[in-house]
PDBQT receptor file of N, H, CA, C and O in Angstrom, charges set to zero:
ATOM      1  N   UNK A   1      28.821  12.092 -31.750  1.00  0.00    +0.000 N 
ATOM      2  CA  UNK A   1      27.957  10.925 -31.915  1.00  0.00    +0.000 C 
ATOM      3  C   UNK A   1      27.284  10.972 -33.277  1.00  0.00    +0.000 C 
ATOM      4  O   UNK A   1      26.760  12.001 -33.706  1.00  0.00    +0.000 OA
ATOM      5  N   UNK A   2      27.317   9.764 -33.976  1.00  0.00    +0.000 N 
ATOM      6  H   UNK A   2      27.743   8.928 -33.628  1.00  0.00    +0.000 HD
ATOM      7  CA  UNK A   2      26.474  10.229 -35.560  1.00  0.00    +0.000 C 
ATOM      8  C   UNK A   2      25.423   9.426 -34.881  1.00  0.00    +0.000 C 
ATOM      9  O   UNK A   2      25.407   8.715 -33.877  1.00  0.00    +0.000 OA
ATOM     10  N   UNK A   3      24.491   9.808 -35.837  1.00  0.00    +0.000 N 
ATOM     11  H   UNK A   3      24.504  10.386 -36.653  1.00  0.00    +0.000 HD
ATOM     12  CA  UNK A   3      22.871   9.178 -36.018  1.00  0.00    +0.000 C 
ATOM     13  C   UNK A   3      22.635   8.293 -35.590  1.00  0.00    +0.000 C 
ATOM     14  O   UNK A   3      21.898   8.424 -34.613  1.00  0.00    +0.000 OA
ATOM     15  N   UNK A   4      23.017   6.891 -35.931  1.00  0.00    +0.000 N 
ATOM     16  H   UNK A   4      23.615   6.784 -36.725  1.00  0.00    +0.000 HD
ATOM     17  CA  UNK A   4      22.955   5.883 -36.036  1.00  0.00    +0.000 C 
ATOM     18  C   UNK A   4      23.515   5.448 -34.166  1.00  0.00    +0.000 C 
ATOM     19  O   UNK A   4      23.149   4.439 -33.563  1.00  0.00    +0.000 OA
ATOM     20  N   UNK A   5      24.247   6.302 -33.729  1.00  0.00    +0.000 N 
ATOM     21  H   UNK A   5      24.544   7.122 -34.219  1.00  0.00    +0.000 HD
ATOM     22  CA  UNK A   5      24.860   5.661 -32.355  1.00  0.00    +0.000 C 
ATOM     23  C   UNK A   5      23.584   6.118 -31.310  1.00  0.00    +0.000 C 
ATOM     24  O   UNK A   5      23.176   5.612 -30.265  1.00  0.00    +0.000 OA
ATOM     25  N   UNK A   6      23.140   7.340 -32.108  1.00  0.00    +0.000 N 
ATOM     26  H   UNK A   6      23.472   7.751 -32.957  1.00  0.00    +0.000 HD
ATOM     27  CA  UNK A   6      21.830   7.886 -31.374  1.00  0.00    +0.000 C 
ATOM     28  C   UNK A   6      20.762   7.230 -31.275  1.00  0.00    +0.000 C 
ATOM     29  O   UNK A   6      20.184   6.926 -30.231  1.00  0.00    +0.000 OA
ATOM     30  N   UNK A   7      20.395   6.936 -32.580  1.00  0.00    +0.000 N 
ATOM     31  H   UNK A   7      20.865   7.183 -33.428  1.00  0.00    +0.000 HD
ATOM     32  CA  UNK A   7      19.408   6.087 -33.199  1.00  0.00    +0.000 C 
ATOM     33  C   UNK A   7      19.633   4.888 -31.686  1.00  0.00    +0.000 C 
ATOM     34  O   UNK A   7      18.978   4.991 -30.649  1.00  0.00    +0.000 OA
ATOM     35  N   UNK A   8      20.855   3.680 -31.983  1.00  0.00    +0.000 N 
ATOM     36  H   UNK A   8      21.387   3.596 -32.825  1.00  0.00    +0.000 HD
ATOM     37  CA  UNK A   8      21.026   2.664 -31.286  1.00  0.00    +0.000 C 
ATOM     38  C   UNK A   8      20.562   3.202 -29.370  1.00  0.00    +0.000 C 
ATOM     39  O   UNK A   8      19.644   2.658 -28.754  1.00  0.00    +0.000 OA
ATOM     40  N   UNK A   9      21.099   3.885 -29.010  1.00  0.00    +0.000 N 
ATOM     41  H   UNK A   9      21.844   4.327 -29.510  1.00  0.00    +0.000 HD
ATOM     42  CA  UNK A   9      20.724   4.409 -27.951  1.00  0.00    +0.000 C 
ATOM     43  C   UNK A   9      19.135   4.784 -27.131  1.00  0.00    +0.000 C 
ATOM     44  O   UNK A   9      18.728   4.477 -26.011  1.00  0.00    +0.000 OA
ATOM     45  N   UNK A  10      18.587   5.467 -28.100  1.00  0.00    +0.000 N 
ATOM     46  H   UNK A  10      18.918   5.716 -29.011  1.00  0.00    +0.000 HD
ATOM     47  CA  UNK A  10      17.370   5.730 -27.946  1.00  0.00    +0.000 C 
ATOM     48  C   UNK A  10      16.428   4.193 -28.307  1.00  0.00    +0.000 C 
ATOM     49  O   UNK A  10      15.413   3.902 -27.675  1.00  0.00    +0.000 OA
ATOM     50  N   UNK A  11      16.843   3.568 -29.122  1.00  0.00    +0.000 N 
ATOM     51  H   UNK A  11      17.668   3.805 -29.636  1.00  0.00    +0.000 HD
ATOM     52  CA  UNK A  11      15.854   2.317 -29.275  1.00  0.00    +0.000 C 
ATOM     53  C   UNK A  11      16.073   1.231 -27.837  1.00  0.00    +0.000 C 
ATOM     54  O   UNK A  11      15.091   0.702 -27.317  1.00  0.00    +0.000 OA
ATOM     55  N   UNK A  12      17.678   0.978 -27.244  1.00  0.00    +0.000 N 
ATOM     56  H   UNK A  12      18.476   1.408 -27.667  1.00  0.00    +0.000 HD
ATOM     57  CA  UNK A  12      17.606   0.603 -26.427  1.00  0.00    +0.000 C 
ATOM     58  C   UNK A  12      17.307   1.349 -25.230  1.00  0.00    +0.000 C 
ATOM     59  O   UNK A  12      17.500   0.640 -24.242  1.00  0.00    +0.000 OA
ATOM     60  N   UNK A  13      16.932   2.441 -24.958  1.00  0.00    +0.000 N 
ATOM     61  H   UNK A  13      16.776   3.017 -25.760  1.00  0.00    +0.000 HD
ATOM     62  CA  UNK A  13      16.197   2.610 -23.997  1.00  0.00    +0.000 C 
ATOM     63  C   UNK A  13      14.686   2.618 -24.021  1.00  0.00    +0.000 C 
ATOM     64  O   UNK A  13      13.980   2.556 -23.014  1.00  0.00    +0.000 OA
ATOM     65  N   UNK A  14      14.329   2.687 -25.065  1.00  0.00    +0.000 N 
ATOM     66  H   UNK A  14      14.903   2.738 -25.882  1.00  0.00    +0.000 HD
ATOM     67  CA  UNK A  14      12.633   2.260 -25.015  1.00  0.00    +0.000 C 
ATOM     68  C   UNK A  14      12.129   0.934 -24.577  1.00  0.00    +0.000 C 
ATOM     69  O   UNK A  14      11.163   0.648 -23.869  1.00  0.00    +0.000 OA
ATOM     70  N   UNK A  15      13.334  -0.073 -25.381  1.00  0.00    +0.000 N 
ATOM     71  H   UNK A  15      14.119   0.159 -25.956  1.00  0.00    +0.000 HD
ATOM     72  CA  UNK A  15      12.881  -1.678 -24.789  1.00  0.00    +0.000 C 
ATOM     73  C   UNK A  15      13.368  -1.696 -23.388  1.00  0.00    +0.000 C 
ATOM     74  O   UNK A  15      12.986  -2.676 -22.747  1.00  0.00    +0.000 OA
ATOM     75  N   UNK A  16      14.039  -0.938 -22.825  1.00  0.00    +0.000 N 
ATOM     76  H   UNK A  16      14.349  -0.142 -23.345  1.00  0.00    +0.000 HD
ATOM     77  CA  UNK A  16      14.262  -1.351 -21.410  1.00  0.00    +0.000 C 
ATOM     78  C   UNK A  16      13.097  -0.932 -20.639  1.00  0.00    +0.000 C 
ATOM     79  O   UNK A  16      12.555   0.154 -20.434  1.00  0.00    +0.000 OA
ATOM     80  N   UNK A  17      12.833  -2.419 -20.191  1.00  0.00    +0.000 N 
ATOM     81  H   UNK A  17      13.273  -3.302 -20.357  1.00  0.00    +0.000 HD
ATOM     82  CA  UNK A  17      11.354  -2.185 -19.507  1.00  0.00    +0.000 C 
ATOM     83  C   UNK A  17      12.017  -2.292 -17.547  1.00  0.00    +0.000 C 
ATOM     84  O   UNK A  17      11.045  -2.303 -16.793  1.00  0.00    +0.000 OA
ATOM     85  N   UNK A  18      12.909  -2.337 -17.047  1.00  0.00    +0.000 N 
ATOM     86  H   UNK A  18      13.699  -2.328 -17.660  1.00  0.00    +0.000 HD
ATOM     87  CA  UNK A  18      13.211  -1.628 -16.059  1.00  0.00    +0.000 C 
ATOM     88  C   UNK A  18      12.914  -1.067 -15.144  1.00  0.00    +0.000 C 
ATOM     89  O   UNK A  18      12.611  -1.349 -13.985  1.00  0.00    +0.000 OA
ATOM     90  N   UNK A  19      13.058   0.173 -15.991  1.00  0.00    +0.000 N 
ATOM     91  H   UNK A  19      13.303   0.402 -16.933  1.00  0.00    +0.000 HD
ATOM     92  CA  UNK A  19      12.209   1.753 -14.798  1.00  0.00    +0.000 C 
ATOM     93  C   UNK A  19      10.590   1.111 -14.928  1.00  0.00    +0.000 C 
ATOM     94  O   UNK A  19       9.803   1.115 -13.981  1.00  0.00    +0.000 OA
ATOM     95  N   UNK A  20      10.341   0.681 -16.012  1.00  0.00    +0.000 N 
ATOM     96  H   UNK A  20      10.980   0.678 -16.781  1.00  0.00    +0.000 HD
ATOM     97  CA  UNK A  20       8.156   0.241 -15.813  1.00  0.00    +0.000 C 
ATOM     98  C   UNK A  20       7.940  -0.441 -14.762  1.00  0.00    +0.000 C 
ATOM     99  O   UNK A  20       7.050  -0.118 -13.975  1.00  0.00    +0.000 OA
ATOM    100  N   UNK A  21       8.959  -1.827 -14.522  1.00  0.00    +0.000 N 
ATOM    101  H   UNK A  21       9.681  -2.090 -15.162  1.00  0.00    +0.000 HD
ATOM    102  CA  UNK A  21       9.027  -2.748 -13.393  1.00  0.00    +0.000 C 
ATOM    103  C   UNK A  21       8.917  -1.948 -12.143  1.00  0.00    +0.000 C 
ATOM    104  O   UNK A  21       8.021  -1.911 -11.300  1.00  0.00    +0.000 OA
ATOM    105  N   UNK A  22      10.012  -1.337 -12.230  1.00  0.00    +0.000 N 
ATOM    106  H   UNK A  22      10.740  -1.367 -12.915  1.00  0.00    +0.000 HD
ATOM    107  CA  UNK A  22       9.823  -0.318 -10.903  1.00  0.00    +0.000 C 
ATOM    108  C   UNK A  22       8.901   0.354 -10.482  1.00  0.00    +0.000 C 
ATOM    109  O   UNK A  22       8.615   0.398  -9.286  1.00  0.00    +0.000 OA
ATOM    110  N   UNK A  23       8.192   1.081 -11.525  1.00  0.00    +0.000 N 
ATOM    111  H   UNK A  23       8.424   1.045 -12.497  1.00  0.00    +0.000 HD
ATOM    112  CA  UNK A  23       6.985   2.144 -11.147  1.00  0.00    +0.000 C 
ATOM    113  C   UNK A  23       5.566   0.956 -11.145  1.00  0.00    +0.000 C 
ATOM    114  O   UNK A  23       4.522   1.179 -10.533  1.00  0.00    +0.000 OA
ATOM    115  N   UNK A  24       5.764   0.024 -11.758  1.00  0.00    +0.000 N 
ATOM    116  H   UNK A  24       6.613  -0.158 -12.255  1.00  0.00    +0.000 HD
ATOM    117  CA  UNK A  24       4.771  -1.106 -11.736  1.00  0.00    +0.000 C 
ATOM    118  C   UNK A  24       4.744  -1.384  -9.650  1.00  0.00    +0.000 C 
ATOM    119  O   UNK A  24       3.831  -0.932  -8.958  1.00  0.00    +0.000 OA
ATOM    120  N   UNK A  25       6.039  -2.253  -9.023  1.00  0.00    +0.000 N 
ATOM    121  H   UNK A  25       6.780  -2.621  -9.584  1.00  0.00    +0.000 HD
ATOM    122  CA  UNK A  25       6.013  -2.143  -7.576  1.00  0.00    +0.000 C 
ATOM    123  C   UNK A  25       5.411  -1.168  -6.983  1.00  0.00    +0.000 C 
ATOM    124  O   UNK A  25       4.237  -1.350  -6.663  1.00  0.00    +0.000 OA
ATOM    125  N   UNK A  26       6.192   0.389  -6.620  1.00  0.00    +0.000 N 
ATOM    126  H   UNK A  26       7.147   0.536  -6.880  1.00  0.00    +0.000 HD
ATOM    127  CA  UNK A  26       5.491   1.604  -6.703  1.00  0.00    +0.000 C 
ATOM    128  C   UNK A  26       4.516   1.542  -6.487  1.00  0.00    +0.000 C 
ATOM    129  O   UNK A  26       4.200   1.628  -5.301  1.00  0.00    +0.000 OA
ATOM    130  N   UNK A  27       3.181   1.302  -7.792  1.00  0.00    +0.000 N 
ATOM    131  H   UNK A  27       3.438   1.232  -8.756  1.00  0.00    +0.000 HD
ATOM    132  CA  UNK A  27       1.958   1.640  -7.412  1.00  0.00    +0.000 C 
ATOM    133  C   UNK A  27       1.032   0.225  -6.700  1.00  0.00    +0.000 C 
ATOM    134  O   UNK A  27      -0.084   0.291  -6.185  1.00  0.00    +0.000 OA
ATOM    135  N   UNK A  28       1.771  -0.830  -6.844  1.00  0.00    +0.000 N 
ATOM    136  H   UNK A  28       2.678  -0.884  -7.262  1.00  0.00    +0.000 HD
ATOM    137  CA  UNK A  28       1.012  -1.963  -6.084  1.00  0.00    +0.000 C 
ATOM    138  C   UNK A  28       1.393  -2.122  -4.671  1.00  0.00    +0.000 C 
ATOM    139  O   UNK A  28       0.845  -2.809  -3.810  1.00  0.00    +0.000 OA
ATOM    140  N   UNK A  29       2.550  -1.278  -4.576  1.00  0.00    +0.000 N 
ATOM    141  H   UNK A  29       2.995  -0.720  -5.276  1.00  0.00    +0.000 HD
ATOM    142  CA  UNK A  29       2.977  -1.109  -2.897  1.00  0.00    +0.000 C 
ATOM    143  C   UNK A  29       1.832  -0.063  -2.498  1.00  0.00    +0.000 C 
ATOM    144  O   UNK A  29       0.873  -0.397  -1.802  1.00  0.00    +0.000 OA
ATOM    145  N   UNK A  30       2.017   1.257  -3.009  1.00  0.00    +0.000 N 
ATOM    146  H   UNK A  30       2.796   1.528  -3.575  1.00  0.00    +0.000 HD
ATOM    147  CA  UNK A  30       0.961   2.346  -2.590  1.00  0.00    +0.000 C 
ATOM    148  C   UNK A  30      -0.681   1.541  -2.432  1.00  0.00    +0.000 C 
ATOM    149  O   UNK A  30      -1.460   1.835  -1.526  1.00  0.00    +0.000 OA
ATOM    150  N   UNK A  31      -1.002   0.417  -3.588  1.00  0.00    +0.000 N 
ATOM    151  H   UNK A  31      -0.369   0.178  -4.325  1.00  0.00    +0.000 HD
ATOM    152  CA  UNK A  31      -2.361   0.087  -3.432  1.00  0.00    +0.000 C 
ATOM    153  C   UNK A  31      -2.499  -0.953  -2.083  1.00  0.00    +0.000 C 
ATOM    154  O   UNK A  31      -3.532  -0.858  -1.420  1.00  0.00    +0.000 OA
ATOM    155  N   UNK A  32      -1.526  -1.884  -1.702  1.00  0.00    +0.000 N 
ATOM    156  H   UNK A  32      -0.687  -1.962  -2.241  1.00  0.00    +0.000 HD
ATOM    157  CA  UNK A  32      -1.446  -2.420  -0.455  1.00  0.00    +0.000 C 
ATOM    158  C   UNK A  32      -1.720  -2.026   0.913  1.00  0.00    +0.000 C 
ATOM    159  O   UNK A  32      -2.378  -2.475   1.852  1.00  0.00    +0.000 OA
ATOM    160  N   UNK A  33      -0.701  -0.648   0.603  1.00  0.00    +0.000 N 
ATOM    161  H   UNK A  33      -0.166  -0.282  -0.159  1.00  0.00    +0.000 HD
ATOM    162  CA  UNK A  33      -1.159   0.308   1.890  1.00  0.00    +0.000 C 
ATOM    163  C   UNK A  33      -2.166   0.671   1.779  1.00  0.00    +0.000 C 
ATOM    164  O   UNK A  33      -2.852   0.591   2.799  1.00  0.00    +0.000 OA
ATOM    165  N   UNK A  34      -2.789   1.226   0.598  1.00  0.00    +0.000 N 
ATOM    166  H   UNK A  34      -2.233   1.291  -0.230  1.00  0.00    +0.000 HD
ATOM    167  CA  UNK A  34      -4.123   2.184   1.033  1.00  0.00    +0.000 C 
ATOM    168  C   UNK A  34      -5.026   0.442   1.112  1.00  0.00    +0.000 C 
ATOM    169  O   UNK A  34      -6.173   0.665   1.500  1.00  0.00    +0.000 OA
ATOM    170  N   UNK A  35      -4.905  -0.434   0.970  1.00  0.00    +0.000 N 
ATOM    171  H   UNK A  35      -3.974  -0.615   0.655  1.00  0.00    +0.000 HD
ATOM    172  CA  UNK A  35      -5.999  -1.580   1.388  1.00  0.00    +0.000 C 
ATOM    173  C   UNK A  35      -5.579  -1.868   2.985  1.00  0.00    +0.000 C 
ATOM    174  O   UNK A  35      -6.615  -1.801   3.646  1.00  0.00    +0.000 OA
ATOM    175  N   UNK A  36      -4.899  -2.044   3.490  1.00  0.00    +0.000 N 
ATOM    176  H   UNK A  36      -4.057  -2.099   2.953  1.00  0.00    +0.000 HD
ATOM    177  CA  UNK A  36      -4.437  -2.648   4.850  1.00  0.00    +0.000 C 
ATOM    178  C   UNK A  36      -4.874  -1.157   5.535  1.00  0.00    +0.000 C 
ATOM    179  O   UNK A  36      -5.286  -1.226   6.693  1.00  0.00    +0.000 OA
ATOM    180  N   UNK A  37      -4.823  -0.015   4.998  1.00  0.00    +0.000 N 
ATOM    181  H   UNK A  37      -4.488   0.041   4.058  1.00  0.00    +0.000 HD
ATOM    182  CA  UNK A  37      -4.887   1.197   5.821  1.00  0.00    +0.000 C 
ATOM    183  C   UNK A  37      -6.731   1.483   6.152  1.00  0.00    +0.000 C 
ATOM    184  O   UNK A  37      -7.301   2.040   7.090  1.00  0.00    +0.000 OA
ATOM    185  N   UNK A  38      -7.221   0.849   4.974  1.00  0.00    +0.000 N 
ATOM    186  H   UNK A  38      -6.758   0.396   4.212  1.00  0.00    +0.000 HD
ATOM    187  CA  UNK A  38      -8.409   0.920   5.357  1.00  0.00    +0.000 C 
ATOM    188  C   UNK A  38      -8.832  -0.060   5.783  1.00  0.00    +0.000 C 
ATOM    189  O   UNK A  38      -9.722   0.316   6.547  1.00  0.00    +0.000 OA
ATOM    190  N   UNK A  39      -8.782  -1.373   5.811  1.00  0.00    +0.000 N 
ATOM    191  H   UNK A  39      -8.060  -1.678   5.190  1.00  0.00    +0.000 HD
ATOM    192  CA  UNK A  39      -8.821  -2.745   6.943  1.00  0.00    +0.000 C 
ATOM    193  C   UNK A  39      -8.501  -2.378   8.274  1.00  0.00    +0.000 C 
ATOM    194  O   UNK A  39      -8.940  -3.099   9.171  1.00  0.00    +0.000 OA
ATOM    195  N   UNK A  40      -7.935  -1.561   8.515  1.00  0.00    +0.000 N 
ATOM    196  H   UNK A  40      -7.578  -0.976   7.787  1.00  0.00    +0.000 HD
ATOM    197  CA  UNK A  40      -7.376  -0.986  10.133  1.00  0.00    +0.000 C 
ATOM    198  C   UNK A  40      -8.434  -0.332  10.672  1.00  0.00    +0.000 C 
ATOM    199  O   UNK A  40      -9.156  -0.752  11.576  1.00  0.00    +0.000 OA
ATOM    200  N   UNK A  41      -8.560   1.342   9.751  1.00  0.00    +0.000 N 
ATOM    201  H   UNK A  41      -7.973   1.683   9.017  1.00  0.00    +0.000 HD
ATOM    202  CA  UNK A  41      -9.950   1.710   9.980  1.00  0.00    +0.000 C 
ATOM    203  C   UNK A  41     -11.310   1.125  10.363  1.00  0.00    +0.000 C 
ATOM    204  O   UNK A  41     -12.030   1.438  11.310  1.00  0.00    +0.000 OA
ATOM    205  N   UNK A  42     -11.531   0.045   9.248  1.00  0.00    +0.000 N 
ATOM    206  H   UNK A  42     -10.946  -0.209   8.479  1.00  0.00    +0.000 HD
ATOM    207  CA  UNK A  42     -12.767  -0.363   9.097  1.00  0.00    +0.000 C 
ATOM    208  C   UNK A  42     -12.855  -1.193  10.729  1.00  0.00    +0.000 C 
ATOM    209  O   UNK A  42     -13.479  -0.864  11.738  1.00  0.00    +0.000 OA
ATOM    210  N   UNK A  43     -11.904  -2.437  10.448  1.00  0.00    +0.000 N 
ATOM    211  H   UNK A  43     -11.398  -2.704   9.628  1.00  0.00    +0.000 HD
ATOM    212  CA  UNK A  43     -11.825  -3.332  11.918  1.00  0.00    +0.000 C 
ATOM    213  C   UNK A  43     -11.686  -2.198  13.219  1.00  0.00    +0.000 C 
ATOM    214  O   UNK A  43     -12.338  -2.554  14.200  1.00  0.00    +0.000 OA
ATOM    215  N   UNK A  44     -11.051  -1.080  13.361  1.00  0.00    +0.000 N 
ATOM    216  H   UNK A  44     -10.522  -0.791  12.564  1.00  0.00    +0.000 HD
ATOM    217  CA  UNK A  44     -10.783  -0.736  14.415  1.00  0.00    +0.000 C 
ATOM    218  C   UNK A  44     -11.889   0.039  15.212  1.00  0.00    +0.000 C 
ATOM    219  O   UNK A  44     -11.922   0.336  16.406  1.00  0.00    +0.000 OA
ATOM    220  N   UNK A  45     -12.837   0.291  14.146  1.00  0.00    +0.000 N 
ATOM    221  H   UNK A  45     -12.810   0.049  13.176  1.00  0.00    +0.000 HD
ATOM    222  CA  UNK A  45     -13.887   0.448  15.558  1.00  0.00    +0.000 C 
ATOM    223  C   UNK A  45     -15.224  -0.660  15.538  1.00  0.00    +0.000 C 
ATOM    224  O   UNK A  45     -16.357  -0.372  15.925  1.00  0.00    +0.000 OA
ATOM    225  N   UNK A  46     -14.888  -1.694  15.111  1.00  0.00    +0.000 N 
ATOM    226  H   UNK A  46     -13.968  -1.928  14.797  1.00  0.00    +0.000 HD
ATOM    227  CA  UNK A  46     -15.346  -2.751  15.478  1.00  0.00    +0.000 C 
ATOM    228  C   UNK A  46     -14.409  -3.845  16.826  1.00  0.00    +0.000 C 
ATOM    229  O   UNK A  46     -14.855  -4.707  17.584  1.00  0.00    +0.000 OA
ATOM    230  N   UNK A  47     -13.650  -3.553  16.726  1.00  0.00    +0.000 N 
ATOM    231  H   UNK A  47     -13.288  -2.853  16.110  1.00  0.00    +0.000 HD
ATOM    232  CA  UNK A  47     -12.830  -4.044  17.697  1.00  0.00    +0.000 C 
ATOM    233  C   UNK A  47     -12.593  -3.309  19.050  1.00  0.00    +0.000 C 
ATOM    234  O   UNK A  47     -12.024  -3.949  19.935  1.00  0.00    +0.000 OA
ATOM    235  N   UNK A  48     -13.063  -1.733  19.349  1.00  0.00    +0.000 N 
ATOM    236  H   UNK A  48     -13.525  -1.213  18.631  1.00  0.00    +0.000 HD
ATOM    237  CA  UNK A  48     -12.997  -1.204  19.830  1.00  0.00    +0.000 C 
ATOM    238  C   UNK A  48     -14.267  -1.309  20.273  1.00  0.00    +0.000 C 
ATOM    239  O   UNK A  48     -14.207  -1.040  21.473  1.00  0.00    +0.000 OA
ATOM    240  N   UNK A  49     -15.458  -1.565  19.957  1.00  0.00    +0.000 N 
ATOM    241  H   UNK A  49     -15.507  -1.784  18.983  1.00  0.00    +0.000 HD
ATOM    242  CA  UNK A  49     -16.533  -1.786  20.496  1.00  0.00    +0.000 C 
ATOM    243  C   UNK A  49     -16.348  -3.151  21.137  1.00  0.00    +0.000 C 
ATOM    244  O   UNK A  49     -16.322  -3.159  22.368  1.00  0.00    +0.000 OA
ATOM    245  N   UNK A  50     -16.211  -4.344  20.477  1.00  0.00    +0.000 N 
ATOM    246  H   UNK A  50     -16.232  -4.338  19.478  1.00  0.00    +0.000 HD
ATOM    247  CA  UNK A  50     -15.907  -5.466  21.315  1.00  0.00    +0.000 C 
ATOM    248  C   UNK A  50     -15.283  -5.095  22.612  1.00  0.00    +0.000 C 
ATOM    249  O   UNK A  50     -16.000  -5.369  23.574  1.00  0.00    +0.000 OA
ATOM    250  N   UNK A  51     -14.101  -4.525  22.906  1.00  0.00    +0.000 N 
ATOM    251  H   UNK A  51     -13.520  -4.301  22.124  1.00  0.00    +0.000 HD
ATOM    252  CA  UNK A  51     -13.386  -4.720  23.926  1.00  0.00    +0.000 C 
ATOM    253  C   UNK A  51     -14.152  -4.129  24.808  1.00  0.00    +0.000 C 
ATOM    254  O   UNK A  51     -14.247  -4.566  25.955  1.00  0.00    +0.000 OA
ATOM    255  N   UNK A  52     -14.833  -3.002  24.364  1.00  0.00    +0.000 N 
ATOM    256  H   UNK A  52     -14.756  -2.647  23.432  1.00  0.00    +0.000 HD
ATOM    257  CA  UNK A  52     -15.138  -2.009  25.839  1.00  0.00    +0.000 C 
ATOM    258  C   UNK A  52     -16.843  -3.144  25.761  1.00  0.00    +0.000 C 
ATOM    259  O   UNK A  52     -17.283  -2.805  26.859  1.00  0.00    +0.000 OA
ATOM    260  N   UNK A  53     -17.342  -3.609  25.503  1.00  0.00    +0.000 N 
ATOM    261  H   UNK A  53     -16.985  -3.885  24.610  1.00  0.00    +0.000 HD
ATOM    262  CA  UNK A  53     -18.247  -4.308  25.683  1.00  0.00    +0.000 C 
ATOM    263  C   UNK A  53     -17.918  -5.767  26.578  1.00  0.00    +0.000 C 
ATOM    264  O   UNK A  53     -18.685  -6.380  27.321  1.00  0.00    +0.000 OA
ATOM    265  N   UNK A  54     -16.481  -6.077  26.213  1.00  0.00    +0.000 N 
ATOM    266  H   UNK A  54     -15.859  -5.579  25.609  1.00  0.00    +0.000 HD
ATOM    267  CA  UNK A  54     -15.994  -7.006  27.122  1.00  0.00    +0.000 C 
ATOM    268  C   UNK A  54     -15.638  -6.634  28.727  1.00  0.00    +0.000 C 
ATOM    269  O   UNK A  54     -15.816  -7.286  29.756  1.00  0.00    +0.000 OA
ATOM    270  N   UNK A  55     -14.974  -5.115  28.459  1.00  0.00    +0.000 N 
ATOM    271  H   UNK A  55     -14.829  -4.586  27.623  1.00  0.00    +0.000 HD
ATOM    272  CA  UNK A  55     -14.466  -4.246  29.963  1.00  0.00    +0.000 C 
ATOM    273  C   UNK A  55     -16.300  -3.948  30.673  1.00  0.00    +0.000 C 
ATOM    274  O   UNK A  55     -16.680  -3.678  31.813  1.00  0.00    +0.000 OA
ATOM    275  N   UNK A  56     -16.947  -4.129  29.562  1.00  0.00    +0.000 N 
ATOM    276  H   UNK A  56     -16.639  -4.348  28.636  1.00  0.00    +0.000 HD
ATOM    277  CA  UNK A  56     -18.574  -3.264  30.816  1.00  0.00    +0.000 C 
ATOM    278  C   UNK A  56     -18.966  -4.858  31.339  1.00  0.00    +0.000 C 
ATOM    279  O   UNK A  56     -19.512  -5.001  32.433  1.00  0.00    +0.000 OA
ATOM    280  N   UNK A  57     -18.641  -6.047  30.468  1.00  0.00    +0.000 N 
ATOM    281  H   UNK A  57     -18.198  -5.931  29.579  1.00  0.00    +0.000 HD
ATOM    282  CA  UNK A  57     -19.604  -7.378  30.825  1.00  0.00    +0.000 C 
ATOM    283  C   UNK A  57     -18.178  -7.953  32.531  1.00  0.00    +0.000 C 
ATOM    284  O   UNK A  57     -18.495  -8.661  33.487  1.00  0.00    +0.000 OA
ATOM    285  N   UNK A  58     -16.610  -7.238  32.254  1.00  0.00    +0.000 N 
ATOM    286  H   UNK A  58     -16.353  -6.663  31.477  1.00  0.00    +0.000 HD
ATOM    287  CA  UNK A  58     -16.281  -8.005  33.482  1.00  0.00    +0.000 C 
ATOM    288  C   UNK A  58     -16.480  -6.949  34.425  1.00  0.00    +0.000 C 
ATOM    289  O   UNK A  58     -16.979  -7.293  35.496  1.00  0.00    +0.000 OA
ATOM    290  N   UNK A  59     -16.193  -5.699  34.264  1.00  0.00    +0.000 N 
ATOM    291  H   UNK A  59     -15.787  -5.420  33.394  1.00  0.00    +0.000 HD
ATOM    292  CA  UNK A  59     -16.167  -4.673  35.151  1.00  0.00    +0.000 C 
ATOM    293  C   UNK A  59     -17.003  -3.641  35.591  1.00  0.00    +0.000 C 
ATOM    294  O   UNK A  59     -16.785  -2.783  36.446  1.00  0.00    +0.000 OA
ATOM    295  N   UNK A  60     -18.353  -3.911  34.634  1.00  0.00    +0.000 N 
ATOM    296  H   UNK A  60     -18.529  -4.609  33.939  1.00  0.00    +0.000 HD
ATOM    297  CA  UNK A  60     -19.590  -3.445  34.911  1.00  0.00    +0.000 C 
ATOM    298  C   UNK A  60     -19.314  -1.628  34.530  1.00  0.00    +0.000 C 
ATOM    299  O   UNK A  60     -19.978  -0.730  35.047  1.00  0.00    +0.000 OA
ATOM    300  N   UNK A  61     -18.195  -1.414  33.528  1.00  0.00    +0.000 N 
ATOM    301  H   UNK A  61     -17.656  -2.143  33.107  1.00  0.00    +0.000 HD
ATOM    302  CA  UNK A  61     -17.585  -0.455  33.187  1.00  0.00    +0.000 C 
ATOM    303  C   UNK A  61     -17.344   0.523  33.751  1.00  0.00    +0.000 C 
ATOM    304  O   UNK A  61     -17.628   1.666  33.394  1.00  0.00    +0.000 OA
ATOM    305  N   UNK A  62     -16.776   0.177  34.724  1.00  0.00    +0.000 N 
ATOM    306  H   UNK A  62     -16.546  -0.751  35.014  1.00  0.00    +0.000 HD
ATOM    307  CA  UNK A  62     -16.013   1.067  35.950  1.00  0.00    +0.000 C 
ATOM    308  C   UNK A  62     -14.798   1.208  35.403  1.00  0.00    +0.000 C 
ATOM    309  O   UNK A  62     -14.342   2.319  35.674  1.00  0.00    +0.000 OA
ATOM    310  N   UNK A  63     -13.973   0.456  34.651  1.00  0.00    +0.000 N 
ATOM    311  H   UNK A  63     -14.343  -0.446  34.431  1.00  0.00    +0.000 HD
ATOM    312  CA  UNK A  63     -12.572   0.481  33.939  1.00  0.00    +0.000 C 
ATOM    313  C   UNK A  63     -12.587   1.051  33.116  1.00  0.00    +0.000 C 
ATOM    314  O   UNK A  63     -11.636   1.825  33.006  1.00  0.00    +0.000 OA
ATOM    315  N   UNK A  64     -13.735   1.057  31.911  1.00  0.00    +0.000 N 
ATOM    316  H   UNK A  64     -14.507   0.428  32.000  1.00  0.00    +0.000 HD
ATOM    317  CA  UNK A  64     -13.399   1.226  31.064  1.00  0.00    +0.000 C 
ATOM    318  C   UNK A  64     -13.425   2.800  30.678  1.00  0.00    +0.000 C 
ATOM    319  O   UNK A  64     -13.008   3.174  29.581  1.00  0.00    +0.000 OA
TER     320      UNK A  64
């Protein structure tokens, strides 16, 4: 390979923006999850209080 084929090589892989696209998804997938993962958390023991507050108001919490 002379210089110049090297040269050409290495410049087109710098403009290939590609692999960035990819690792760009990557970290906005990872930030999705960690948001929906803590929306679960947060709601789930608020929702977990509702229900068993619903099981004591029909069942006088004998069920629950």
């Amino acid at each position: 390979m002379t210089f110049e084929a090297i040269k050409t090589s290495v410049m087109k892989f710098v403009k290939d923006e590609d692999g960035l696209t990819i690792v760009e998804y990557a970290v906005a997938g990872g930030l999705i999850t960690v948001a929906v993962a803590a929306a679960f958390v947060t709601l789930g023991g608020e929702v977990e209080e509702k229900i068993e507050a619903l099981c004591t108001a029909v069942n006088g919490g004998a069920a629950c």
